[in-house]
C-alpha positions in Angstrom: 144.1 88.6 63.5 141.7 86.0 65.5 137.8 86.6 65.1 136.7 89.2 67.7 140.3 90.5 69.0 141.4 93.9 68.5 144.8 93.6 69.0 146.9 92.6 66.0 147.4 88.6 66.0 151.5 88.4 67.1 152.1 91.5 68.8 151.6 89.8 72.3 150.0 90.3 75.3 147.4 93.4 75.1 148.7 94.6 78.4 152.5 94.3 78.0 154.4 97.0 77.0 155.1 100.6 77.3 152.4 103.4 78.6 152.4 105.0 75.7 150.5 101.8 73.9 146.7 102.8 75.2 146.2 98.9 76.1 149.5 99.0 78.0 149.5 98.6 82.1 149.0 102.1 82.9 145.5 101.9 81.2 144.9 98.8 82.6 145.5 100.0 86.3 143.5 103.2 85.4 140.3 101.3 84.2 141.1 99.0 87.7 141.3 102.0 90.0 138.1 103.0 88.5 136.3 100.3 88.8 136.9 99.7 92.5 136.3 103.3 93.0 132.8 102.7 91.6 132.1 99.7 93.5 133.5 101.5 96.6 130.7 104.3 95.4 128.0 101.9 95.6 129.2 100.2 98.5 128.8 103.5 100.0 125.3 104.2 98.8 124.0 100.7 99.1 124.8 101.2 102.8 123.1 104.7 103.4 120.2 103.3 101.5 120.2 100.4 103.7 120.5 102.9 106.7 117.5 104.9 105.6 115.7 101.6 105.4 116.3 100.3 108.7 115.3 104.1 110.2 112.3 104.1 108.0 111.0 101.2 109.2 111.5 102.1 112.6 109.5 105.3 112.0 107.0 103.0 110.6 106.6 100.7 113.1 106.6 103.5 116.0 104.1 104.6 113.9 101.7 101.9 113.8 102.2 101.3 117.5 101.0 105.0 117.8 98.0 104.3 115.5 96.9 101.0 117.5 96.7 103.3 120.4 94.7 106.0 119.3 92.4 102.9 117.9 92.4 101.8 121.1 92.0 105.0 123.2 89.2 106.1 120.4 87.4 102.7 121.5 87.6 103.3 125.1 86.1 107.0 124.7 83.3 105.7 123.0 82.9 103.4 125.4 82.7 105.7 128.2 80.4 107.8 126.2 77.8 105.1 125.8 78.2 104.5 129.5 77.6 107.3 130.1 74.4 108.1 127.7 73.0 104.4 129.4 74.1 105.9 132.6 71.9 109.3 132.2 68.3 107.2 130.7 69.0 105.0 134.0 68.8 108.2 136.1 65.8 109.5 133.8 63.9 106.1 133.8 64.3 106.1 137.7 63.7 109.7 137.9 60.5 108.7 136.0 59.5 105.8 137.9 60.2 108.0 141.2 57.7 110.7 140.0 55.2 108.2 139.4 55.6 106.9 142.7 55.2 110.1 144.2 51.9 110.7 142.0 50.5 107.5 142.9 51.1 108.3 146.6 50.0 112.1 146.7 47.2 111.5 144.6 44.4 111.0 147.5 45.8 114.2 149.7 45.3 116.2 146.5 41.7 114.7 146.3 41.0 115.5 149.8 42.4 118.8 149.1 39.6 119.6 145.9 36.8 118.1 148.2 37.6 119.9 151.3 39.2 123.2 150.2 42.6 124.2 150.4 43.8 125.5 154.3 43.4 128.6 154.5 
């Protein structure tokens, strides 16, 4: 018998023979039919895998597109809001400035109003 063979040196082929010899062609086809069965498994799950990728990544990207514009929106609200908070001191600074104004100008009727008495 040859180093590393299991089958008796002289009987032939492993594969020839009757099926009742458990190396004979029945076995053979069995352990064939199995292994393309296998490979037709993994085909099969190597392609749903790849399917759930390719609709993962979509979610993903849909995904980021919607987080860029709630980053952008967010930006643009706070934008409005400072213009609006520099909008309001405007009105309050003018406001201001308008009331002194007025003081500046009513000033001399109010001090001709002490001196002379208020109408009666």
């Amino acid at each position: 018998m040859p180093f590393g063979s299991s089958v008796p040196f002289g009987s032939g082929a492993p594969f020839e023979g009757d099926s009742s010899n458990p190396y004979g062609y029945a076995a053979l086809q069995a352990a064939w039919d199995k292994l393309y069965r296998a490979r037709a498994l993994l085909e099969a799950e190597q392609a749903h895998l790849r399917d759930d990728r390719i609709a993962l990544q979509g979610e993903l990207d849909a995904l980021e597109v919607r987080r860029q514009a709630v980053i952008a929106r967010e930006t643009r609200v706070q934008q409005m809001e400072l213009n609006a908070a520099l909008d309001k001191e405007e009105a309050e600074d003018a406001k201001e400035r308008v009331s002194t104004v007025s003081k500046l100008t009513r000033v001399p009727f109010e001090m001709a109003r002490q001196v002379f008495g208020a109408k009666k």
